[in-house]
C-alpha positions in Angstrom: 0.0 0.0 0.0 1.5 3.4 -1.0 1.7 6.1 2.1 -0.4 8.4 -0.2 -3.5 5.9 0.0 -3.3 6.3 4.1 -4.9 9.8 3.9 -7.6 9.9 6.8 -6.4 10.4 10.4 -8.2 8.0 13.1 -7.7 7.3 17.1 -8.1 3.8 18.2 -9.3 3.6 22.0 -8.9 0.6 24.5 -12.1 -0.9 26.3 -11.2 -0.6 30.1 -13.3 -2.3 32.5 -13.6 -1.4 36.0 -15.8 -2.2 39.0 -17.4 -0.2 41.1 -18.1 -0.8 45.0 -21.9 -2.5 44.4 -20.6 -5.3 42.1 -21.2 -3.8 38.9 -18.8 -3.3 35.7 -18.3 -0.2 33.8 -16.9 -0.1 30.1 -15.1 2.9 29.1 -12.7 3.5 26.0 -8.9 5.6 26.9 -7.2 6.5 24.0 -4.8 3.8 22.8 -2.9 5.6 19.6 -3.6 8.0 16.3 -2.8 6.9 12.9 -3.3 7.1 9.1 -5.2 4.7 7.5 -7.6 4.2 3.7 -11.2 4.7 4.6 -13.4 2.4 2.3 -17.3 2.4 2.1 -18.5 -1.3 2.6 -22.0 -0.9 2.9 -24.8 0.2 3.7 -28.9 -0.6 4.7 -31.9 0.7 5.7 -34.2 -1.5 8.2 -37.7 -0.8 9.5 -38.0 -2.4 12.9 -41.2 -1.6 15.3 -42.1 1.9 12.3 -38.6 2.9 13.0 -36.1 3.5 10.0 -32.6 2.3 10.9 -29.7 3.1 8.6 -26.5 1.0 8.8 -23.5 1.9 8.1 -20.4 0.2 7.9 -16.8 1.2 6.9 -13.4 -0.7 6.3 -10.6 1.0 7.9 -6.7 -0.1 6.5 -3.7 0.7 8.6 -0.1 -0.2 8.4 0.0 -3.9 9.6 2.1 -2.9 13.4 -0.6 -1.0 14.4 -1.7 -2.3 18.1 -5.2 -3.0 17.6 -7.8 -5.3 19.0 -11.0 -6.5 18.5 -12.6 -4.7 21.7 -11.3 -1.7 20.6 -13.3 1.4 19.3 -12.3 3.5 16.5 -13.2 7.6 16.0 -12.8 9.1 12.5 -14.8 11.7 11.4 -16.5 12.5 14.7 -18.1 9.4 15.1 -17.4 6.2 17.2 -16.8 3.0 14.9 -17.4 -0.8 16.8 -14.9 -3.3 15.3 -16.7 -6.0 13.9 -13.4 -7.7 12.4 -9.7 -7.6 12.0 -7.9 -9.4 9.4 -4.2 -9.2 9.0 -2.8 -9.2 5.4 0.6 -11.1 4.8 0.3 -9.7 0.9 0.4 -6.1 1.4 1.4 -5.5 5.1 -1.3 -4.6 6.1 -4.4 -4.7 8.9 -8.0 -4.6 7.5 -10.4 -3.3 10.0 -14.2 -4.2 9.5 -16.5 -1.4 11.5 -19.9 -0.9 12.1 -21.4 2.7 13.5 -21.7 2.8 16.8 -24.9 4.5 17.8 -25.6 5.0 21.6 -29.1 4.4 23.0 -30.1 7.5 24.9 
């Protein structure tokens, strides 16, 4: 992969679970590393559950293959928060293709 195709910048954040005092867990993401990567559309739908319209979106991220990043991790590009749904390491092209799904919060 050329440097020139790496052209969007993205954060990768770490899940970190904790407990609190009463037993229960608490996920949060801390910010793991920033780097360059090729953003490519994969697809996208349109659901109606319950007379709700839901849109899915999901994106391929490819970084440079020593780039610490797991599969509980979260990634942020464009001001949104990306849930991994796979990682698959090319041998090819040196390389780490990142499967993501948009992560939308229920609030």
């Amino acid at each position: 992969m050329d440097a020139s195709d790496l052209n969007e910048r993205i954060e990768i954040y770490r899940q970190v679970k904790t407990g609190t005092p009463s037993g229960a867990s608490d996920v949060q993401y801390e910010f793991r590393c920033s780097t360059r990567a090729r953003v490519n559309y994969a697809s996208g739908n349109r659901t109606i559950i319950n007379d709700t319209i839901f849109y899915d979106v999901d994106r391929e991220f490819i970084v440079r293959h020593y780039i610490p990043v797991e599969n509980t991790d979260e990634i942020r590009w464009n001001n949104q928060r990306w849930r991994i749904l796979s990682i698959d390491k090319s041998r090819e092209f040196h390389d780490i293709i990142i499967r993501t799904t948009l992560f939308i919060e229920n609030g």
